[in-house]
C-alpha positions in Angstrom: 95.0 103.3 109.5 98.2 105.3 108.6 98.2 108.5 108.4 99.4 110.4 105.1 103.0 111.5 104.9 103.6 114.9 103.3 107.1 116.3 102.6 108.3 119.8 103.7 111.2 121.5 103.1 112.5 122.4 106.3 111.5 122.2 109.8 112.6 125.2 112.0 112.0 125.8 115.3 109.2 123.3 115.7 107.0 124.4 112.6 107.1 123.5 108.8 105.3 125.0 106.0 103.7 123.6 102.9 103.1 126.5 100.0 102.0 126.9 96.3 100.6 124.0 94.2 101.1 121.5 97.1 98.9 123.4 99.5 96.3 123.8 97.3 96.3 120.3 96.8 96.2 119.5 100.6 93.4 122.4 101.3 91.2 122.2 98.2 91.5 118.1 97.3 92.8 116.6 100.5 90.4 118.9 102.3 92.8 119.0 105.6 91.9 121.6 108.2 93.4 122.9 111.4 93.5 120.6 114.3 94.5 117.1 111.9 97.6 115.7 112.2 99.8 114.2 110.1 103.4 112.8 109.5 105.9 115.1 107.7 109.2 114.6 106.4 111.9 116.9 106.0 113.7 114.1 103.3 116.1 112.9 106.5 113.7 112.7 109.8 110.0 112.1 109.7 107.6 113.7 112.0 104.2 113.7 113.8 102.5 117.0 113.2 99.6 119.0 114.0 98.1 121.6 111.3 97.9 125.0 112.7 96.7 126.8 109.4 95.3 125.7 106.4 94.7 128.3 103.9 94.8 127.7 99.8 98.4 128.4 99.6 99.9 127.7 102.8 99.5 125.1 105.1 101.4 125.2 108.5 102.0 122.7 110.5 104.0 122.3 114.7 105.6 119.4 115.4 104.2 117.3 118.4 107.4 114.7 118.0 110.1 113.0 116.3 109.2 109.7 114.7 111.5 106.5 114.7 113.1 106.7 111.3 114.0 103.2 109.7 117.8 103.4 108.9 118.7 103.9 105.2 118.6 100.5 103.0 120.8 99.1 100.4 122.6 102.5 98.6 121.3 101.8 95.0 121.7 104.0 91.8 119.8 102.7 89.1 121.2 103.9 85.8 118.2 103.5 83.3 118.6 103.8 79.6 115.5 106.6 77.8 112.9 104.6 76.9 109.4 106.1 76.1 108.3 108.2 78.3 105.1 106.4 80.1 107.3 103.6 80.8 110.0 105.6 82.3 107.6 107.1 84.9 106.6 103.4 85.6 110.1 102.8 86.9 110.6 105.9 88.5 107.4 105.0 90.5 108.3 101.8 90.9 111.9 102.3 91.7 111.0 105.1 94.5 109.1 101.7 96.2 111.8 99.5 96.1 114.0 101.8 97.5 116.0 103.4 95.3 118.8 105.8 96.4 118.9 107.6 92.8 118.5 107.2 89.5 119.9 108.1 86.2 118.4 108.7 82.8 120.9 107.5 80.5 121.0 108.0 76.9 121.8 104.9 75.0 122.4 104.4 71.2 119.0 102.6 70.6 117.1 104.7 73.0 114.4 106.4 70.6 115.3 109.3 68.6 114.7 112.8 70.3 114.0 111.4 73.6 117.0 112.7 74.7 116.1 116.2 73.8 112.7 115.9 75.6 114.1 114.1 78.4 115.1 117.9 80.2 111.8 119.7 79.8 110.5 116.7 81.9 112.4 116.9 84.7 110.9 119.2 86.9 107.6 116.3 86.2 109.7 113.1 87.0 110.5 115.0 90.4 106.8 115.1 91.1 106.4 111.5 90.2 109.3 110.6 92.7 107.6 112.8 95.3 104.1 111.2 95.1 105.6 107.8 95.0 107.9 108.8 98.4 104.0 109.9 100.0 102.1 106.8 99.1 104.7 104.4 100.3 105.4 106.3 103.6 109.7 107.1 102.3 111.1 109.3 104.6 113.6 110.3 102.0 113.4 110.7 98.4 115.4 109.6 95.5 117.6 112.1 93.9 116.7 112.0 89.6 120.2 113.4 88.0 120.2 114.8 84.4 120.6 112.6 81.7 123.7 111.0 81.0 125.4 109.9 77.9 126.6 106.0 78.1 130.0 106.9 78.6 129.3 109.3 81.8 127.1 107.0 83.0 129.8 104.3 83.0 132.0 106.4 85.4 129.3 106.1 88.5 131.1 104.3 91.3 129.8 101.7 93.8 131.2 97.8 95.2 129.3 95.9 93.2 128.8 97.3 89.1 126.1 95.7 87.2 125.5 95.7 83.8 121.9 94.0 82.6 123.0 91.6 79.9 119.8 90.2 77.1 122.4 88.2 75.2 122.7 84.4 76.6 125.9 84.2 79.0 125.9 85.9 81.8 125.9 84.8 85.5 123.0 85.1 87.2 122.9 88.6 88.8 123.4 86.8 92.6 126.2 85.2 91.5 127.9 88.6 90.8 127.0 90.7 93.8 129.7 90.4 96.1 130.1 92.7 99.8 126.9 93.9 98.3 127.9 97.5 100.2 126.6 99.2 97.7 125.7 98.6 94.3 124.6 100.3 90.7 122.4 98.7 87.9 122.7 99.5 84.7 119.6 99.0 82.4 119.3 99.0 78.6 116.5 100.4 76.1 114.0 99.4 74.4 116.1 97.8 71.7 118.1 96.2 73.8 122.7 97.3 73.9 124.9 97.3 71.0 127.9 95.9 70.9 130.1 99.1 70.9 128.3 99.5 74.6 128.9 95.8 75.8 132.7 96.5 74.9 132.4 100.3 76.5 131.0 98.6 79.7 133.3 95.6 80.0 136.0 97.7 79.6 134.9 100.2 82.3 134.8 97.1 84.7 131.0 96.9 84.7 130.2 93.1 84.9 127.7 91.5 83.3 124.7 89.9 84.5 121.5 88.1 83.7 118.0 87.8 85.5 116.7 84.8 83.2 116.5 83.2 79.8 113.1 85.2 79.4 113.9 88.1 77.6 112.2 91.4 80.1 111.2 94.6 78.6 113.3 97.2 80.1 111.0 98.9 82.7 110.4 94.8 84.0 114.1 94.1 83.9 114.8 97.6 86.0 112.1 96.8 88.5 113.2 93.0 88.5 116.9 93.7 88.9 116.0 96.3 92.1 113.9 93.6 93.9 116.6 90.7 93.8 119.7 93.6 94.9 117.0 94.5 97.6 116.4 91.0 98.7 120.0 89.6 98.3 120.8 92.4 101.1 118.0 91.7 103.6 118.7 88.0 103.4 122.7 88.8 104.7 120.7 90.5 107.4 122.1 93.8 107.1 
């Protein structure tokens, strides 16, 4: 069985330390004690380690010994419109499990209204959510989550291959567009899909447009869709 990864945020001089609302988690819910031993992760090298202390707000742990670290995959930003909130967590979940190197809340002209004023105060919880996801699927480094953007900023991110999630009938297949595939970023629309004015806004910022079917996706499965095939195209050129 694997054992659980936990993230720390530092590692100095052989020991780490977990404190606050994590540790309490680990001591009073996880129930670890002195003498286990887990993997940590300092979001760049991953560790075994031994637990020296566990108290209800600090947990210490001594590294035994480096762990092989897999080398970082595909460099993806995912540049998601605001959508309602529960559905947004389900791609940053899902988005942390596919790999995702970071992602961008963007505000869009059909995104619903005073989303993009809440979208802040949640932050600090959408961090969490990318944390939790990094733990249960064993990441050694976590996504970064920028602020929210406005379309126009978000339009200005920079990466080979720019890709711009098209609802509309047209579009190449997303394979067809992905070129070196050295990097990439995906750009997702809301709820109610892009307007015009943004289709033009893209296209003109060299964003190309791309399909993933004639079915038309709600926009946390076209995200989630869109990451597994940019994820797959790359394995298969046996990077």
């Amino acid at each position: 069985m694997a054992r659980r990864l936990f993230f720390v945020d530092k590692v100095h001089s052989g020991h780490a330390a977990i404190d606050g609302e994590e540790a309490r988690h680990l001591t009073r819910v996880l129930r670890v004690e002195a003498g286990q031993k887990y993997e940590i992760s300092d979001n760049a090298q991953a560790y075994l380690a031994e637990i020296t202390t566990a108290r209800k707000e600090h947990v210490i742990f001594r590294v035994i010994e480096k762990l092989e670290t897999p080398p970082p995959g595909l460099p993806v930003t995912l540049l998601a419109a605001l959508i309602k909130f529960d559905h947004f967590e389900w791609i940053l979940e899902k988005a942390t499990e596919l790999g995702v190197s970071a992602i961008v809340p963007v505000e869009a002209e059909r995104s619903e209204r005073g989303l993009d004023r809440a979208a802040p105060k949640r932050m600090e919880r959408w961090r969490r959510i990318l944390l939790e996801s990094c733990q249960q699927c064993r990441r050694v480094r976590q996504p970064s989550l920028e602020e929210p953007v406005r379309l126009a900023a978000a339009l200005e991110t920079q990466a080979a291959a720019r890709l711009f999630l098209e609802e509309n009938p047209g579009a190449p297949p997303m394979l067809n567009a992905l070129g070196s595939l050295d990097s990439a970023c995906l750009l997702v629309g809301p709820e109610g899909g892009w307007t015009d004015g943004e289709r033009r806004l893209a296209a003109d910022a060299g964003w190309a447009p791309v399909s993933l079917g004639r079915n038309v996706l709600r926009a946390e499965t076209a995200a989630i869709a869109g990451l597994a095939v940019l994820q797959c195209a790359w394995q298969a050129r046996g990077v």
